[in-house]
NUMARNU-620395 format. One record per atom (N, C-alpha, C, O, CB): atom name; residue in one letter; x, y, z; residue number from 1. Coordinates in nm, 3 decimals, decimal comma. Each point is the difference from the previous one (the first is absolute). Glycine has a CB too. Example, Ala and Ser with C-alpha at 12.3 -4.5 7.8 and 13.67 -1.06 7.14 Angstrom:
<"N"; "A"; <1,319; -0,569; 0,780>; 1>
<"CA"; "A"; <-0,089; 0,119; 0,000>; 1>
<"C"; "A"; <0,090; 0,120; 0,000>; 1>
<"O"; "A"; <0,104; -0,002; 0,066>; 1>
<"CB"; "A"; <-0,293; -0,115; 0,059>; 1>
<"N"; "S"; <0,154; 0,222; -0,197>; 2>
<"CA"; "S"; <0,082; 0,119; 0,006>; 2>
<"C"; "S"; <-0,077; 0,109; 0,073>; 2>
<"O"; "S"; <0,051; 0,111; 0,017>; 2>
<"CB"; "S"; <0,067; -0,174; -0,232>; 2>
REM end
This chain:
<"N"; "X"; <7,794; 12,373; 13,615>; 1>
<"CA"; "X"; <-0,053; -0,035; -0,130>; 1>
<"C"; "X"; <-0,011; -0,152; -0,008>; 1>
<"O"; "X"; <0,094; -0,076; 0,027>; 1>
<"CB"; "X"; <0,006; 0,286; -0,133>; 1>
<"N"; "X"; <-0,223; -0,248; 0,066>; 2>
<"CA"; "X"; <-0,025; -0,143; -0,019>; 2>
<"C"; "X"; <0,047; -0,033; -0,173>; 2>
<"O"; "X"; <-0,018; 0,089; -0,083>; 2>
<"CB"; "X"; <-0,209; -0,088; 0,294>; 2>
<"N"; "X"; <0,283; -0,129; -0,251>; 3>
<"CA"; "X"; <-0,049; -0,058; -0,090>; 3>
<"C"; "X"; <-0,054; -0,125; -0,010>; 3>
<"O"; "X"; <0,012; -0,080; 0,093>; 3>
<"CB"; "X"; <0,107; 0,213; -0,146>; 3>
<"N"; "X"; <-0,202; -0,172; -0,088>; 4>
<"CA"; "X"; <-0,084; -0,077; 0,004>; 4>
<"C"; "X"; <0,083; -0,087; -0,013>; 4>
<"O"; "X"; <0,107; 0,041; -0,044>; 4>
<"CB"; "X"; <-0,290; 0,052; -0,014>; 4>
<"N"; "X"; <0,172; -0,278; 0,097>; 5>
<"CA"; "X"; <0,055; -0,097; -0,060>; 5>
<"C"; "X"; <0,002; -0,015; -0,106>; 5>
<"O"; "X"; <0,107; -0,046; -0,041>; 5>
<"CB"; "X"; <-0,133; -0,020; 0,174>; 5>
<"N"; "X"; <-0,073; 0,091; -0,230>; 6>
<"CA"; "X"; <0,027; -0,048; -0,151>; 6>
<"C"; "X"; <0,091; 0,144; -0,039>; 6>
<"O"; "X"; <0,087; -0,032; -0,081>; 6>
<"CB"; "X"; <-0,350; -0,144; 0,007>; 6>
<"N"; "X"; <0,266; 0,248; 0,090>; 7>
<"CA"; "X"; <0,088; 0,097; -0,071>; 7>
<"C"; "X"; <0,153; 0,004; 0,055>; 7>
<"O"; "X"; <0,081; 0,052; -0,076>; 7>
<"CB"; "X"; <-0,300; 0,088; 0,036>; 7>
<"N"; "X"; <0,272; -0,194; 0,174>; 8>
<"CA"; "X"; <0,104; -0,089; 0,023>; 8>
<"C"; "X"; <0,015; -0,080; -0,097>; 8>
<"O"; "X"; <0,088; 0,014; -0,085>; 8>
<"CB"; "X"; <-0,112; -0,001; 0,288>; 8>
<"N"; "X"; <-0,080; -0,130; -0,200>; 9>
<"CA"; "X"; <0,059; -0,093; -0,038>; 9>
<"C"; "X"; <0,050; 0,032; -0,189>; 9>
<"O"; "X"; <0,079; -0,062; -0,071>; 9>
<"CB"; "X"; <-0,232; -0,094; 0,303>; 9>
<"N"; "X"; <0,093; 0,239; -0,252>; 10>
<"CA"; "X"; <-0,028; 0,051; -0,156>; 10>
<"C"; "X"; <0,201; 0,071; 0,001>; 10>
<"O"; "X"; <0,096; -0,051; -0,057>; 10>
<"CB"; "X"; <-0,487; 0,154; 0,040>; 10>
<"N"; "X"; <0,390; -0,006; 0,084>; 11>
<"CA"; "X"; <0,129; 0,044; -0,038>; 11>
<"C"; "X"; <0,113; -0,106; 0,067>; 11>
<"O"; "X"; <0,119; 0,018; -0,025>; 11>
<"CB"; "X"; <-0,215; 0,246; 0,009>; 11>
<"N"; "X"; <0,053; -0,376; 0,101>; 12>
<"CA"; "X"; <0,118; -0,061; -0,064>; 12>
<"C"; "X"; <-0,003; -0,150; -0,020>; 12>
<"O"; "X"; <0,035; -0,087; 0,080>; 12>
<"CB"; "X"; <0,087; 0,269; 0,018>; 12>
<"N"; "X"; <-0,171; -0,196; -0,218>; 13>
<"CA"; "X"; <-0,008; -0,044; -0,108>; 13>
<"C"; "X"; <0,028; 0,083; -0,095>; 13>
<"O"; "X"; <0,012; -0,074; -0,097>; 13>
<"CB"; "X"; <-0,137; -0,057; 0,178>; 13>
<"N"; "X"; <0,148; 0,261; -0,124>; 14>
<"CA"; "X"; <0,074; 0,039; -0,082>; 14>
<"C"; "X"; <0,112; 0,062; 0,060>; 14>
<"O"; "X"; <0,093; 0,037; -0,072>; 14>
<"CB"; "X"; <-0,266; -0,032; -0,068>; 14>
<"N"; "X"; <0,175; 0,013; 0,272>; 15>
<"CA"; "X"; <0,146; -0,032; 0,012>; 15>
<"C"; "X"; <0,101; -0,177; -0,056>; 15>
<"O"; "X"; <0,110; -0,005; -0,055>; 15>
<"CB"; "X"; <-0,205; 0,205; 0,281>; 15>
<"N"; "X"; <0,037; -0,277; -0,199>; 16>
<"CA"; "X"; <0,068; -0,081; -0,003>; 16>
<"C"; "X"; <0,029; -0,026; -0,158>; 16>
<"O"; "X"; <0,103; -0,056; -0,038>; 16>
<"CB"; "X"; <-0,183; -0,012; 0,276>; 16>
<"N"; "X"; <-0,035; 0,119; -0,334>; 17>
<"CA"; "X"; <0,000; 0,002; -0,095>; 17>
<"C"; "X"; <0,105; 0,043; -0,097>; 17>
<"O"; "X"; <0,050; -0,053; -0,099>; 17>
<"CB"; "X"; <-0,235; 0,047; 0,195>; 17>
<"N"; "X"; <0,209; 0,158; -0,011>; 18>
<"CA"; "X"; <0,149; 0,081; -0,080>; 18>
<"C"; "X"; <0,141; -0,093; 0,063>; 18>
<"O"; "X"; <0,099; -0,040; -0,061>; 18>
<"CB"; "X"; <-0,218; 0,350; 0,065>; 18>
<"N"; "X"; <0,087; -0,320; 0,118>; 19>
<"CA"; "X"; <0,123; -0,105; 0,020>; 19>
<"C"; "X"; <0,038; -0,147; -0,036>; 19>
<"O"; "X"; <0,117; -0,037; -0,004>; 19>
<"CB"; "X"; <-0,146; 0,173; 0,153>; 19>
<"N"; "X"; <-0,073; -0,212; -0,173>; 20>
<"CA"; "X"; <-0,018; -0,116; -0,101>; 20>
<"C"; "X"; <0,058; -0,022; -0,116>; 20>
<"O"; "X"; <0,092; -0,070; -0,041>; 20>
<"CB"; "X"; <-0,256; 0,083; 0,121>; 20>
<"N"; "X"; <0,082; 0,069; -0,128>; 21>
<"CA"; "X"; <-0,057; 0,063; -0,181>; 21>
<"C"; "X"; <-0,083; -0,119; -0,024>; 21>
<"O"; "X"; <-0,028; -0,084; 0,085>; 21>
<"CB"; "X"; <0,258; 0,223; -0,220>; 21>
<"N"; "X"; <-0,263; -0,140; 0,027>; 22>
<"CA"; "X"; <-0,143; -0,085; -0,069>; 22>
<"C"; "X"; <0,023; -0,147; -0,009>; 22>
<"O"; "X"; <0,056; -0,023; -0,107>; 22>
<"CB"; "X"; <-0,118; 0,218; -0,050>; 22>
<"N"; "X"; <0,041; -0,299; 0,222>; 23>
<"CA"; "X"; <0,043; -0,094; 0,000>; 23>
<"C"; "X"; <-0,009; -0,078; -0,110>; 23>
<"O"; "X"; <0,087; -0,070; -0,053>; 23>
<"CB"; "X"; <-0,110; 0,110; 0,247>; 23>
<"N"; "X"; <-0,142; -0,015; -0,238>; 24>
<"CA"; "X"; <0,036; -0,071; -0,208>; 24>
<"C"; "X"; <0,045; 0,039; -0,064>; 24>
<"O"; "X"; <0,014; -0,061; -0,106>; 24>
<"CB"; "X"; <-0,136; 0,002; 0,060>; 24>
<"N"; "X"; <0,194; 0,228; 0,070>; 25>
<"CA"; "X"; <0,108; 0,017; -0,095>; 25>
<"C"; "X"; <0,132; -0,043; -0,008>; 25>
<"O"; "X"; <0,078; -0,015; -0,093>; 25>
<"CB"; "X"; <-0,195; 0,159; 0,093>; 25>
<"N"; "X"; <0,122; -0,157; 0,093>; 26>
<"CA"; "X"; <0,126; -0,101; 0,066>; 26>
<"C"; "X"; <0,034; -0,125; -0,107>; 26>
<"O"; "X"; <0,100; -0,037; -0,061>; 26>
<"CB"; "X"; <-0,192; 0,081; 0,334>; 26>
<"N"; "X"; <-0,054; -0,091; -0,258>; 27>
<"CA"; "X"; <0,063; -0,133; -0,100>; 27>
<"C"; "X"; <0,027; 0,046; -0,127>; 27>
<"O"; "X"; <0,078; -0,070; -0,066>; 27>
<"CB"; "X"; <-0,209; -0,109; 0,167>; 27>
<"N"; "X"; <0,081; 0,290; -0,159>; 28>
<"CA"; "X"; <0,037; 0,036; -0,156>; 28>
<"C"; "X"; <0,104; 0,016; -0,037>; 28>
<"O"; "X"; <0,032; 0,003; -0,119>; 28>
<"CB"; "X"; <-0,177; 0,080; 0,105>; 28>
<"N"; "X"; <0,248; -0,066; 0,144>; 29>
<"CA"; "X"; <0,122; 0,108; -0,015>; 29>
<"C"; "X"; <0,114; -0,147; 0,030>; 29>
<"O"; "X"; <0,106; 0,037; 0,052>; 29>
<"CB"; "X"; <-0,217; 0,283; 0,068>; 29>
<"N"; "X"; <0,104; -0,433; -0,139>; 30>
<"CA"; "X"; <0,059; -0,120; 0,040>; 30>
<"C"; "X"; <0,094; -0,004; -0,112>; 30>
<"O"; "X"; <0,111; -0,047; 0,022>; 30>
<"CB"; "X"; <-0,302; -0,075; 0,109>; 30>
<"N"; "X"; <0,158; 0,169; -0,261>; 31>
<"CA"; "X"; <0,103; -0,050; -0,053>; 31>
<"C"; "X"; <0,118; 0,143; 0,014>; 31>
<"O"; "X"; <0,119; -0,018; 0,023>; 31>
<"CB"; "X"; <-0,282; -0,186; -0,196>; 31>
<"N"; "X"; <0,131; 0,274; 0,163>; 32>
<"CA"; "X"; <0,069; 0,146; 0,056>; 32>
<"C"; "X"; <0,137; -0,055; 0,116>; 32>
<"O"; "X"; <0,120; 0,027; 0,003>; 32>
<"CB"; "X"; <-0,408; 0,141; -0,011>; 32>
<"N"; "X"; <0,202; -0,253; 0,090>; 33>
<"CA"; "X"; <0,066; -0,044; 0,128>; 33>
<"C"; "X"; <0,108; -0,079; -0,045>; 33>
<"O"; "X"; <0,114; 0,044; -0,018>; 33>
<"CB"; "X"; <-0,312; -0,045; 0,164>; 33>
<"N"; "X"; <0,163; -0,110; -0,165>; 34>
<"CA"; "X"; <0,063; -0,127; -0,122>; 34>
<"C"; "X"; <0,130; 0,104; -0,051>; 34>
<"O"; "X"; <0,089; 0,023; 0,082>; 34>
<"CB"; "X"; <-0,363; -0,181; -0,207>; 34>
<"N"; "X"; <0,280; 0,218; -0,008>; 35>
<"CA"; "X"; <0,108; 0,096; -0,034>; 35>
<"C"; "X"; <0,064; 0,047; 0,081>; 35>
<"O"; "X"; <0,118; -0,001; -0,036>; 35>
<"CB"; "X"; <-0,210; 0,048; -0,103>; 35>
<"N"; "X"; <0,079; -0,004; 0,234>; 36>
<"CA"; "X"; <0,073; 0,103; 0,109>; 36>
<"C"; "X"; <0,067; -0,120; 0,067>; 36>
<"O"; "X"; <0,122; 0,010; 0,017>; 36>
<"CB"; "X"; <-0,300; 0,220; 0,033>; 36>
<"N"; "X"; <0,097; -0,381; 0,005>; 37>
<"CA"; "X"; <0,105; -0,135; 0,023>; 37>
<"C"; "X"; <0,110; 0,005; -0,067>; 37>
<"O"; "X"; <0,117; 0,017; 0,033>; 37>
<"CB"; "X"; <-0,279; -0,156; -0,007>; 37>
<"N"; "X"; <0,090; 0,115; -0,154>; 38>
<"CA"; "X"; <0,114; -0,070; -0,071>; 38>
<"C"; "X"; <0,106; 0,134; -0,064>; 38>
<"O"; "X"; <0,087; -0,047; -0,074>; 38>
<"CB"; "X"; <-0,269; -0,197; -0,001>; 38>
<"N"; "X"; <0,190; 0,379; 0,089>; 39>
<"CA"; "X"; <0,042; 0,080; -0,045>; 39>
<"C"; "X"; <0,138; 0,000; 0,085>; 39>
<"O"; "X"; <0,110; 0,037; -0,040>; 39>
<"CB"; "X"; <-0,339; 0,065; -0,052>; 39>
<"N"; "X"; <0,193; -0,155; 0,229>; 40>
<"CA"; "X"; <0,077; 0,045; 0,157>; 40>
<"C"; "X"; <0,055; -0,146; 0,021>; 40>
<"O"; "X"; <0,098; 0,020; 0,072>; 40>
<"CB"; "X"; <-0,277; 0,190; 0,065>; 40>
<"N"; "X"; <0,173; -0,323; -0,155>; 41>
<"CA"; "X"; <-0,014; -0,126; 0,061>; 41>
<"C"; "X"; <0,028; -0,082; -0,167>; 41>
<"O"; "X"; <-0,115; -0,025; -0,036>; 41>
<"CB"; "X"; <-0,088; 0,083; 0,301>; 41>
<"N"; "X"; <0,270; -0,092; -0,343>; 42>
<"CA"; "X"; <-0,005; -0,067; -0,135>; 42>
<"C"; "X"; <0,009; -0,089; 0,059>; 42>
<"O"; "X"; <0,062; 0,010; 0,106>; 42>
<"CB"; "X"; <0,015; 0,094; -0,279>; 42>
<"N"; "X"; <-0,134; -0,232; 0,135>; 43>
<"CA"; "X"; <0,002; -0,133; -0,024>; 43>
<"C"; "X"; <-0,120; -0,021; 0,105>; 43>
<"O"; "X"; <-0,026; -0,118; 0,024>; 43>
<"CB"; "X"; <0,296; 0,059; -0,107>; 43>
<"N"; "X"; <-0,310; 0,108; 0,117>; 44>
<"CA"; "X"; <-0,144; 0,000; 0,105>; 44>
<"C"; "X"; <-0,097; -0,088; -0,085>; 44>
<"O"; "X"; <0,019; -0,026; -0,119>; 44>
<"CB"; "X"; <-0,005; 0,292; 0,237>; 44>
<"N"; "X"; <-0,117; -0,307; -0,046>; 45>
<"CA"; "X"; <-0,115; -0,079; -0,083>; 45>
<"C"; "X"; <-0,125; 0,094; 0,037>; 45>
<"O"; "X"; <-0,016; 0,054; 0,109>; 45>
<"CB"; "X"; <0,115; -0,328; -0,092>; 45>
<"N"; "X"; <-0,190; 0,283; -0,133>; 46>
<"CA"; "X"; <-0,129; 0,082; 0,083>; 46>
<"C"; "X"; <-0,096; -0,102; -0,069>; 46>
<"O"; "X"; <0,032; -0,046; -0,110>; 46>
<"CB"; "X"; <0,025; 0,348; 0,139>; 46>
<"N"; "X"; <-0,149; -0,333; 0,021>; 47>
<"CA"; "X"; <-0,131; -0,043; -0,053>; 47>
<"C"; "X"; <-0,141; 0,012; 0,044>; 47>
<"O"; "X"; <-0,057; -0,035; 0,104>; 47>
<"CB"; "X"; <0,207; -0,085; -0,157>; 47>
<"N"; "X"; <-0,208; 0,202; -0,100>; 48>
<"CA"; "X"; <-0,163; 0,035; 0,076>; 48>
<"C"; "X"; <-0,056; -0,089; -0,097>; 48>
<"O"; "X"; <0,052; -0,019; -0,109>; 48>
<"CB"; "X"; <-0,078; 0,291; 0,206>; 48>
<"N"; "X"; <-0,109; -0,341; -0,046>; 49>
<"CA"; "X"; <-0,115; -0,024; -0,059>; 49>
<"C"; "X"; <-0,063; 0,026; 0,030>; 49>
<"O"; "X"; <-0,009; 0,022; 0,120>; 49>
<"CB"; "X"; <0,036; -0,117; -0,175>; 49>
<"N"; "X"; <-0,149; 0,116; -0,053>; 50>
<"CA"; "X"; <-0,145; 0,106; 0,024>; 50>
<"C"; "X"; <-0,052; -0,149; -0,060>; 50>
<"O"; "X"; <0,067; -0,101; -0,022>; 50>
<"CB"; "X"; <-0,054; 0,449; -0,029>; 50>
<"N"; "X"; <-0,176; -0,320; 0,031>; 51>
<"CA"; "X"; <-0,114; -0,064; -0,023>; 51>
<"C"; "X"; <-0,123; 0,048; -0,017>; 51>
<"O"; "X"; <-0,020; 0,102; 0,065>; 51>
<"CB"; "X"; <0,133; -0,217; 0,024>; 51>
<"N"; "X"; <-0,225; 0,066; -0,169>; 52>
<"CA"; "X"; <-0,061; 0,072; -0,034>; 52>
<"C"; "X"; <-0,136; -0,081; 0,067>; 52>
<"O"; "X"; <-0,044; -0,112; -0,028>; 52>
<"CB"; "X"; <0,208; 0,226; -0,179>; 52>
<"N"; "X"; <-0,218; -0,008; 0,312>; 53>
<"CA"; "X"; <-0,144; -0,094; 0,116>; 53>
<"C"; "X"; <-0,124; -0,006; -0,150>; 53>
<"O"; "X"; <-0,042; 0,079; -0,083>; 53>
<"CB"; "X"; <0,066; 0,086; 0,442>; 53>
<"N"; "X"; <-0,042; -0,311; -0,324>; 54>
<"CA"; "X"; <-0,104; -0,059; -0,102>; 54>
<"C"; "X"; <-0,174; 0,099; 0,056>; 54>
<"O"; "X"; <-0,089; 0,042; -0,073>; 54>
<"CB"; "X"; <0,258; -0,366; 0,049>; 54>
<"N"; "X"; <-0,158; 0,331; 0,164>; 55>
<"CA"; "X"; <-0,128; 0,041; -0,022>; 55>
<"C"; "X"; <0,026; 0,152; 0,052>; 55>
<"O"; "X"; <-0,065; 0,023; 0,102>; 55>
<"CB"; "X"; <-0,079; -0,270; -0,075>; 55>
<"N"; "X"; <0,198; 0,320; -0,057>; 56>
<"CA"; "X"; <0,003; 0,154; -0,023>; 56>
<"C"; "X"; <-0,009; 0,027; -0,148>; 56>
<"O"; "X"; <0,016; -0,074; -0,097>; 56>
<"CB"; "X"; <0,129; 0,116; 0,303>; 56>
<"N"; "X"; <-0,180; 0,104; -0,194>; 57>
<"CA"; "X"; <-0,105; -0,011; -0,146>; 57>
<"C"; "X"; <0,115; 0,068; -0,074>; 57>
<"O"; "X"; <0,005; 0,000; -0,123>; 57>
<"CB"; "X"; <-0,305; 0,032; 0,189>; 57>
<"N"; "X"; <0,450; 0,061; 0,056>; 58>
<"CA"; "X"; <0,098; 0,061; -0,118>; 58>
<"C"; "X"; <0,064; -0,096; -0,050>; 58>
<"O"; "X"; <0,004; -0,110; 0,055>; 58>
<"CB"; "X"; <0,037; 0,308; 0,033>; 58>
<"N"; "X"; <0,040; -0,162; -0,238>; 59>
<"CA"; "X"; <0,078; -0,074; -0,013>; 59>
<"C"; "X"; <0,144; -0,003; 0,007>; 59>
<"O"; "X"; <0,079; -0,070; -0,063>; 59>
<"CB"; "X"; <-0,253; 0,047; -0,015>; 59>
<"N"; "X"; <0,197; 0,130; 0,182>; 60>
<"CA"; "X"; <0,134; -0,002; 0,018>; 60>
<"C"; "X"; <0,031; -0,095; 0,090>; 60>
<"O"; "X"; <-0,082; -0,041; 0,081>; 60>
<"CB"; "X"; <0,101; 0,252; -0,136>; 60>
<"N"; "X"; <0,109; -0,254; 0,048>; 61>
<"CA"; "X"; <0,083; -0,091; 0,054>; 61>
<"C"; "X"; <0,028; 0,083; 0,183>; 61>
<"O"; "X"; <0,005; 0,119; 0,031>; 61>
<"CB"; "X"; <0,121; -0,219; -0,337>; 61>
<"N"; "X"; <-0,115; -0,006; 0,378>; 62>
<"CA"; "X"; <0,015; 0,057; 0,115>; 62>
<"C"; "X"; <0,133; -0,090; 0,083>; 62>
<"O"; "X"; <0,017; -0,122; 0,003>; 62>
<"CB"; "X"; <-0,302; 0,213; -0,013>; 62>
<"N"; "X"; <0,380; 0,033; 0,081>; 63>
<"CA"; "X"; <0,106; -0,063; 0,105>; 63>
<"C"; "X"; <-0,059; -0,135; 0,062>; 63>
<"O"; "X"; <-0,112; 0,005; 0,051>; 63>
<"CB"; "X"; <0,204; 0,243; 0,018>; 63>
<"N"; "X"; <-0,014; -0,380; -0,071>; 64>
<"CA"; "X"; <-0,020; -0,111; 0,049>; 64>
<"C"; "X"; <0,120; -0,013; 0,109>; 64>
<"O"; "X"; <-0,033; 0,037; 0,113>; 64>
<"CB"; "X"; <-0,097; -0,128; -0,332>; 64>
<"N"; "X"; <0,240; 0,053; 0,206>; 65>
<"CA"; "X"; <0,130; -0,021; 0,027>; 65>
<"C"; "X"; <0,087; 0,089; -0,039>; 65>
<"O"; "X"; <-0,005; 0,078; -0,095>; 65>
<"CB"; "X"; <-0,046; -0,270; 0,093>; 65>
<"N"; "X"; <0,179; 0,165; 0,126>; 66>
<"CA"; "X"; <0,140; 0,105; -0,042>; 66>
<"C"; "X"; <0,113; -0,104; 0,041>; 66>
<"O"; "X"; <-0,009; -0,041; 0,116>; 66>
<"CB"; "X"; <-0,085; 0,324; -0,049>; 66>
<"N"; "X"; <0,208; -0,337; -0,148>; 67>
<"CA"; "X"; <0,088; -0,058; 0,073>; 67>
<"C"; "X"; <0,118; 0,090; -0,042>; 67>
<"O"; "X"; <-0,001; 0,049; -0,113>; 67>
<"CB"; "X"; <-0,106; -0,292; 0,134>; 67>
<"N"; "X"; <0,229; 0,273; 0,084>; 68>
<"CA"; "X"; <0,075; 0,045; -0,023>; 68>
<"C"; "X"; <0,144; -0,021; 0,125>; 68>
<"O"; "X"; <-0,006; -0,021; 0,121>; 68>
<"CB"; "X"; <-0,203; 0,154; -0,280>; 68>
<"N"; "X"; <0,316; -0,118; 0,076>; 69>
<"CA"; "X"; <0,136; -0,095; 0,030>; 69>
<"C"; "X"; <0,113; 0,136; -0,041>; 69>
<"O"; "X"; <0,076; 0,008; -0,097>; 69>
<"CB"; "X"; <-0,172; -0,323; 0,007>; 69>
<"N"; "X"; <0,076; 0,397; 0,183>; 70>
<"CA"; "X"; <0,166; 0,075; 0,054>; 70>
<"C"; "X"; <0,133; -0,134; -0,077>; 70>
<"O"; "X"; <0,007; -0,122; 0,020>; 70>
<"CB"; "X"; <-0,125; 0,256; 0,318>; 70>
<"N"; "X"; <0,216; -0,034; -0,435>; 71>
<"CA"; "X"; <0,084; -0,066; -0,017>; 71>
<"C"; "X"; <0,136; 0,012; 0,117>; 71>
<"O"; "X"; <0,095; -0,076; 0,016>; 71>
<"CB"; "X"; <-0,213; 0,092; -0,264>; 71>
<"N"; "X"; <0,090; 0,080; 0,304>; 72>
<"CA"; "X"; <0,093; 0,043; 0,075>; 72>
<"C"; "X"; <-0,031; -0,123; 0,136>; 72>
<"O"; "X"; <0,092; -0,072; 0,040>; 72>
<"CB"; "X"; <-0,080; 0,372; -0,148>; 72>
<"N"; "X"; <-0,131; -0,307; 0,156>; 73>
<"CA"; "X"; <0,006; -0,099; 0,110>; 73>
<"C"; "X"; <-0,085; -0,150; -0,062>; 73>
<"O"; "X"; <-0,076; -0,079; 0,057>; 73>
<"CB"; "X"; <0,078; 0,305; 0,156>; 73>
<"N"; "X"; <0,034; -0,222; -0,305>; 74>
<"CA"; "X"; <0,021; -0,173; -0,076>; 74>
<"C"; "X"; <0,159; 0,001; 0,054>; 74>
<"O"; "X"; <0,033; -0,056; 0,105>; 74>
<"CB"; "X"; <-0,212; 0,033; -0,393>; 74>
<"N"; "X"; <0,273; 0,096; 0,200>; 75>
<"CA"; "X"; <0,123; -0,012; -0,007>; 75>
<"C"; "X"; <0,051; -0,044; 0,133>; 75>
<"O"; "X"; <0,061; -0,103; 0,028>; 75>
<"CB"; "X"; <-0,059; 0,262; -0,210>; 75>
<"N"; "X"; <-0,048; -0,033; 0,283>; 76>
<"CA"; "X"; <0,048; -0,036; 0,133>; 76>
<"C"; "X"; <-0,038; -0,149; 0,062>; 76>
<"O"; "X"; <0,076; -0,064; 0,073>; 76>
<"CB"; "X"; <-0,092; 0,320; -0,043>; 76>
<"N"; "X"; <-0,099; -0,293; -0,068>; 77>
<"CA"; "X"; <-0,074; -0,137; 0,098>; 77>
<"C"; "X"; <0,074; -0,096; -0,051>; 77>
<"O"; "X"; <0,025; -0,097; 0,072>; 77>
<"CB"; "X"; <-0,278; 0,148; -0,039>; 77>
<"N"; "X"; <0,332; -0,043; -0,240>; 78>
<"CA"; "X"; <0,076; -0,122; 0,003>; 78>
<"C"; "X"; <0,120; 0,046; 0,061>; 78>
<"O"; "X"; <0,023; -0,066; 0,101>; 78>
<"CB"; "X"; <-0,119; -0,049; -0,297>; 78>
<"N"; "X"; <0,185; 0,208; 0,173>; 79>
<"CA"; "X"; <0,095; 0,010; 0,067>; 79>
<"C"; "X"; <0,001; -0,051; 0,134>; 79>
<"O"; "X"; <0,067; -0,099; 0,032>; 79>
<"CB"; "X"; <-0,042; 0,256; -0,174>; 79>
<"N"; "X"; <-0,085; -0,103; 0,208>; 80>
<"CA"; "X"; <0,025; -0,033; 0,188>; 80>
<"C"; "X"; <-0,038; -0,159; -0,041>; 80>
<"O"; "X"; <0,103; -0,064; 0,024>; 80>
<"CB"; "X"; <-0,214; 0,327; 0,176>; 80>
<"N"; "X"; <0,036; -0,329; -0,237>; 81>
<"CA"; "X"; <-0,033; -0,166; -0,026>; 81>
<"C"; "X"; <0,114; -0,046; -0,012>; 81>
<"O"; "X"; <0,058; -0,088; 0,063>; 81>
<"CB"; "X"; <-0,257; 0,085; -0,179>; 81>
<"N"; "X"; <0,232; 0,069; 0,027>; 82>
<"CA"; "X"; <0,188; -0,087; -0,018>; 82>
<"C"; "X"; <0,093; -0,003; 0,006>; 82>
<"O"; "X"; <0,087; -0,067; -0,056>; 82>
<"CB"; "X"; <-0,119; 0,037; -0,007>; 82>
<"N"; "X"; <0,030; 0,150; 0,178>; 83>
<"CA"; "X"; <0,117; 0,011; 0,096>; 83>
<"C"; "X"; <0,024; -0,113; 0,095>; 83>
<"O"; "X"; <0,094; 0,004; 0,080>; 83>
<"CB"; "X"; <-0,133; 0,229; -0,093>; 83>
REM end
C-alpha cells in the first residue's frame, strides 16, 4: 500500500497537533499558568505584557513578553552567594 506525501504529511501535523495542543491557545491560558506559579512557589514574580499591533485591524491586545523569577531558585542563588 502506497501513501501519498501530502496525506503523510497531513496526519502528522495533526499528530503533532494533539501532542502540542494549539499553540495560540497556549498564550490565553498564561494567566491560568501564573496562578498555579504562584499557588505552588509564593513569593515568585510573574510578569506578562501584551500590546496592542497598531497596524492590525483587531483590537485585542496581543502576548509581547513573559518575565518570570522561581522564588524557590532566587532563594537558592542568594543563599549559595553567601555562603
Amino acid at each position: 500500500m502506497e501513501i501519498p506525501k501530502s496525506k503523510a504529511h497531513g496526519a502528522k501535523r495533526k499528530a503533532f497537533k494533539v501532542v502540542k495542543g494549539d499553540v495560540k491557545a497556549q498564550y490565553t491560558r498564561s494567566r491560568d499558568y501564573l496562578q498555579a506559579v504562584l499557588d505552588t512557589n509564593p513569593g515568585s514574580r510573574y510578569i506578562v505584557t501584551t500590546r496592542r499591533l497598531e497596524k492590525h485591524q483587531s483590537q485585542k491586545t496581543r502576548f509581547h513578553t513573559m518575565y518570570m523569577c522561581l522564588n524557590a531558585s532566587r532563594e537558592g542563588f542568594i543563599n549559595s552567594c553567601r555562603s
